[in-house]
N, C-alpha and C positions, 0 to 999 in steps of 0.2 A: 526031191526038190533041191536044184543046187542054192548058193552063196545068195548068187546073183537075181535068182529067181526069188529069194524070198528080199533081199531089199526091196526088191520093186514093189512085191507085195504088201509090205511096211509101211513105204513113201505113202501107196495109194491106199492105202488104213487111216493116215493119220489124214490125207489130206480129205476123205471122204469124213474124218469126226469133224475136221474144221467147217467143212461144208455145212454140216448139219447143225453144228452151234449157229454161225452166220443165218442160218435158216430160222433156228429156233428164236433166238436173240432177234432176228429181225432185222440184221445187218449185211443183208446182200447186196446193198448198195456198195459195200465196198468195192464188187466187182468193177461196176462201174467207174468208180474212182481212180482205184488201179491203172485202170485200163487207159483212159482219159488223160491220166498226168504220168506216173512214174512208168509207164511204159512207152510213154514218147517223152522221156529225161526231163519232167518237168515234177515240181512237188506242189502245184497249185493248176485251177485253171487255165484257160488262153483266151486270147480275144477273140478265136474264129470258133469256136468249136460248137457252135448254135445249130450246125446241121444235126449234131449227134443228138440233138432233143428232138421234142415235141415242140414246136411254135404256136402260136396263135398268130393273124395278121391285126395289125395295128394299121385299120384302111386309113386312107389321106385323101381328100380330095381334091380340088383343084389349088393345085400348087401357087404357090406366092414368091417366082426366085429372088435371092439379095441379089440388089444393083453392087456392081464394081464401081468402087469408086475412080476418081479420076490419076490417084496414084495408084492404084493398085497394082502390088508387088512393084513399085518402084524402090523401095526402100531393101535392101540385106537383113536380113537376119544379123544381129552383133556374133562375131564370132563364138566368141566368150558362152552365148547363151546356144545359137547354132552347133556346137560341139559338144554339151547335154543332149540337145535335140535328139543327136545322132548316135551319144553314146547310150542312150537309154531306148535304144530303137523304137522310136516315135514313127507315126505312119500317118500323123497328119497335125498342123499348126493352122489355127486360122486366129485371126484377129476382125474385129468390126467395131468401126469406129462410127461415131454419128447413122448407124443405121445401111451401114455399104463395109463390104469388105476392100481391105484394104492391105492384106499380107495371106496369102496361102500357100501352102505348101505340104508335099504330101511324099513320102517314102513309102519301100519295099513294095512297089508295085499296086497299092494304095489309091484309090482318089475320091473325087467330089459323091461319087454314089455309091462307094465299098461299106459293107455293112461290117462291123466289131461290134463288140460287146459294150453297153453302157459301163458293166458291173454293178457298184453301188452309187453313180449317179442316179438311178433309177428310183433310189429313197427322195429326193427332191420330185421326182415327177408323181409321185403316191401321195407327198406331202400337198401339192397343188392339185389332183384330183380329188383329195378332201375338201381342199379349201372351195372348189365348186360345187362340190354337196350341201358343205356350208353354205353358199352363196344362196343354192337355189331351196332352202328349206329343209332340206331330204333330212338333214343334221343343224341339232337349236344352236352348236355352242360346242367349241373347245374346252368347255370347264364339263362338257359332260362325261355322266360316270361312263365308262364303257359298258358296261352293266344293262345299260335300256339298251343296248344294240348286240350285243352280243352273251346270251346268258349267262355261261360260264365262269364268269368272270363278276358273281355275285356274292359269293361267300367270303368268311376270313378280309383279311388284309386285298384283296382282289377286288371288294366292294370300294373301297378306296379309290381305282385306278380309271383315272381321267383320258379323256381324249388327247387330252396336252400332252398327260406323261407320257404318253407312245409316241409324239409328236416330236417333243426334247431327249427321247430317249433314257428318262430317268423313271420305266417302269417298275424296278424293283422285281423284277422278274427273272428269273434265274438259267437263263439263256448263257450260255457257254459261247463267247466271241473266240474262237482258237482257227487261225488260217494255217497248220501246220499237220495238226492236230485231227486225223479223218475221222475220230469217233466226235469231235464237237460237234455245235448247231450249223455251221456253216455248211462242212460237207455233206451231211447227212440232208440238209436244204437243197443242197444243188444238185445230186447227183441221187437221191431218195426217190420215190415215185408217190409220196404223199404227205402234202403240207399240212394239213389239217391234221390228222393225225397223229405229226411229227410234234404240232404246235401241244396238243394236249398233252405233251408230259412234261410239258413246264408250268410252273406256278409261280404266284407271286409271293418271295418270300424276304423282302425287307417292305421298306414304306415308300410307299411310289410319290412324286412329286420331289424327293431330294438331292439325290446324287443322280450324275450323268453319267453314263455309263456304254458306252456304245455296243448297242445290239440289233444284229439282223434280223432278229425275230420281231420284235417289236414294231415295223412296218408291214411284214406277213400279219400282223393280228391287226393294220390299220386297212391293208386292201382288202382283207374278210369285211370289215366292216362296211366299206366306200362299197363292195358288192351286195352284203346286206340292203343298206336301204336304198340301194340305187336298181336292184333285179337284176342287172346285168352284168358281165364278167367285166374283169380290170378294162382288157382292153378295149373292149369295145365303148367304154362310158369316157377313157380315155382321147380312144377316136373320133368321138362324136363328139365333144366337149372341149378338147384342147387340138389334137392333134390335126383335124382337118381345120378349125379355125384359124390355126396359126400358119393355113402351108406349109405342110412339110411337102417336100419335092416329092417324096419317096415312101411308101408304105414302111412301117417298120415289124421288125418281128418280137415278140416278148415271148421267152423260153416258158416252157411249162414245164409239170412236176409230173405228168405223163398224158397221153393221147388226150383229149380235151378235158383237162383237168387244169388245176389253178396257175395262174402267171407266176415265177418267182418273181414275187414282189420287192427283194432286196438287192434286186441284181437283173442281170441280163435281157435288157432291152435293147434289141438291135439295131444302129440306125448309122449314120454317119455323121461328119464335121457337120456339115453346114444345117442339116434338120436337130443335129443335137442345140444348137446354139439357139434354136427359136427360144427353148426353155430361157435363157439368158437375158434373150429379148423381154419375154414374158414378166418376168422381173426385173429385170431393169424398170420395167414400164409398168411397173407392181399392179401386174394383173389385165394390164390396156391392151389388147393387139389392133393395133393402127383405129382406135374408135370403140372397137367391142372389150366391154369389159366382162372378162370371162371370169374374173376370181375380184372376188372385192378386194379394194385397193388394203384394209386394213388388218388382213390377213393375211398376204405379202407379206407388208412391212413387218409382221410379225414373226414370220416363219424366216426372214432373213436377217432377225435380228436376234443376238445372243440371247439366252434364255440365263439370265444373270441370278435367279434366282435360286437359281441351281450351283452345290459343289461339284467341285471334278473327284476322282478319286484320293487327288493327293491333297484334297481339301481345299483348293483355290475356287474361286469364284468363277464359274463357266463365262469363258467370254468366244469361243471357239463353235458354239454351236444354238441353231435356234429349231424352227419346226422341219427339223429333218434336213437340212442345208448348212454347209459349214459358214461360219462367219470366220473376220480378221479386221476388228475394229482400228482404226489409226497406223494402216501399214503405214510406213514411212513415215509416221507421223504427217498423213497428209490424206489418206483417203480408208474407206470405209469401205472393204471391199466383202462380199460374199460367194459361195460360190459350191459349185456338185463336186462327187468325189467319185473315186473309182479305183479298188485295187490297186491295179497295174499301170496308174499314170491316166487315168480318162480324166478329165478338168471340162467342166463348162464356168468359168469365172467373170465376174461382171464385178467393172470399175465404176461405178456409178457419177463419180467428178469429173470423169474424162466419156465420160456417152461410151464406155466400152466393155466388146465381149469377147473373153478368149476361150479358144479352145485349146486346148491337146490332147488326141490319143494316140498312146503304144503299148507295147509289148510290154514295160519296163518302169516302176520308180525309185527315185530316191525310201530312202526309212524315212521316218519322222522324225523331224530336229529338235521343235517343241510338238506346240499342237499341231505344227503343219510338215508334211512332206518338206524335204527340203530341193526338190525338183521345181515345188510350187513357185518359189522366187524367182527361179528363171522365166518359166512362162512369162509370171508379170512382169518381170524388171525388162525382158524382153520387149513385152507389147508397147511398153512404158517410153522406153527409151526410142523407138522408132516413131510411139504416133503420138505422145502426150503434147497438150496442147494444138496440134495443129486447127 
């Protein structure tokens, strides 16, 4: 056996021990990971990449389209904010003011019915299918223990953890937030083939209700729940409940975790600009759509409002975040704005003093400045300075 023949034979030694750890360990999802990002030169997700899953359909029924208003896209884009747009390769900007769009715009071949990725806006849409569970019974109370709904979660320090704390993200649960990081909660969530599972090898190990702490997992253990006492999967109580009441134009897709198995609940729900933005409407309108109140008004106002009771890490008084939706109390010193997030730049944002909702998704954001992306300013200062007041 020459040189060359035993290398080979070496390489494919070590790389069949590697195989069988990933096996044993339970880590073959790396493959997929792999596969998915640093093999098409990315080290994170993409916004299109929904085919390579499992879906579920998020049915819609009879559509409800936004009226154009009467300037609509009469106004430019400010440069200034137009040149983010484009540097951060955005694939769609909408704004809607008083209930009618009135700026849109859409890149890289993009448009009004192109489906992307929510990402983690989709923690705001989990948040609001509680809140209809609430609404209609199925659940007494946000101050309940998770405990009566989920068993698991009855011993130790876990006896403790409230419907809220999953809500405000201060479960005390020891969930690994790392987007770099393939062995954390995140990729192992996205690119795994079993949430349930995955969820049971985390516990609660500080004291829930105090510190905020942003975790993916912690909406995965609110949509187990919202399926618990509702019988039926995420999307389907979604569709029936919100999605087809508020007109979406368009079916949407929510990724699962393999062949008809559970939605990722902390992410990836697929849909476009203008059906993303009913969510928007939805609160804006804290919980109204055009007469039907679908989520009581006083769980809204809750879920879009800081959870001040809560520290951050660096010991400040949470003012950034309420039931799964980011807050931004007195931007400019003039408005109280709230609003979904996402990775890579997805924004469903609602200005409440000005009747408005934006959107943006792309490819691409800013890092965080404070609590907030710093991409986020443009968006508003953008909508702001075109329709404010009109």
């Amino acid at each position: 056996m020459n040189k060359k023949t035993k290398r080979i034979l070496k390489v494919a030694g070590v790389l069949l021990v590697l195989h069988l750890i990933l096996v044993v360990t339970d880590h073959t999802y790396l493959y997929k990971t792999i596969r998915m990002t640093v093999f098409k030169g990315k080290l994170g997700p993409s916004i299109d990449e929904y085919p390579a899953f499992a879906n579920r359909v998020v049915e819609n029924g009879k559509p409800q389209p936004w009226h154009k208003a009467k300037n609509y896209n009469k106004k430019a884009i400010p440069q200034e904010h137009l040149a983010e747009l484009e540097r951060l390769e955005s694939i769609a900007y909408l704004v809607i003011k008083d209930d009618s769009i009135v700026t849109e715009e859409y890149w890289d071949g993009y448009n009004d019915a192109s489906y992307s990725n929510s990402f983690s806006m989709a923690k705001s849409m989990v948040s609001f299918a509680l809140g209809v569970a609430i609404s209609e019974g199925k659940i007494r109370s946000v101050e309940d223990p998770v405990c009566l709904y989920l068993e698991e979660y009855c011993e130790g320090k876990a006896a403790g953890l409230t419907i809220k704390d999953l809500l405000t993200m201060s479960s005390g649960i020891n969930f690994d937030e790392h987007y770099v990081n393939p062995l954390a909660y995140p990729a192992k969530a996205n690119y795994g083939k079993d949430l349930r599972e995955l969820s049971e090898e985390y516990e609660v190990t500080e004291d829930p209700g105090k510190v905020f702490i942003y975790q993916s997992g912690t909406t995965q253990l609110i949509a187990f729940l919202v399926e618990k006492v509702t019988g039926q999967s995420l999307s389907s109580y979604v569709a029936e409940k919100l999605w087809q009441p508020m007109g979406a134009s368009h079916e949407a897709l929510w990724s699962l975790d393999h062949e008809e198995g559970d939605e990722k609940a902390f992410c990836c729900f697929n849909s476009n600009a203008r059906d993303f933005a009913r969510w928007g409407y939805l609160a804006l309108h804290r919980g109204n759509w055009k007469g039907q109140q679908l989520i009581d008004s006083s769980y809204v106002v809750d879920a879009t409002s800081p959870a001040t009771w809560l520290k951050t890490q660096i010991g400040s008084t949470n003012m950034q975040y309420g039931y799964q939706w980011w807050t931004f109390p007195n931007y400019d010193d003039k408005y109280d704005l709230y609003y979904m997030r996402g990775i890579l730049g997805q924004y469903v944002i609602v200005i409440p003093e000005q009747n408005m909702i934006v959107v943006r998704l792309g490819h691409k954001r800013e890092k965080a400045g404070d609590e907030h992306p710093l991409d986020f300013y443009h968006w508003v200062n953008a909508a702001l300075e075109m329709h404010a007041n009109e």
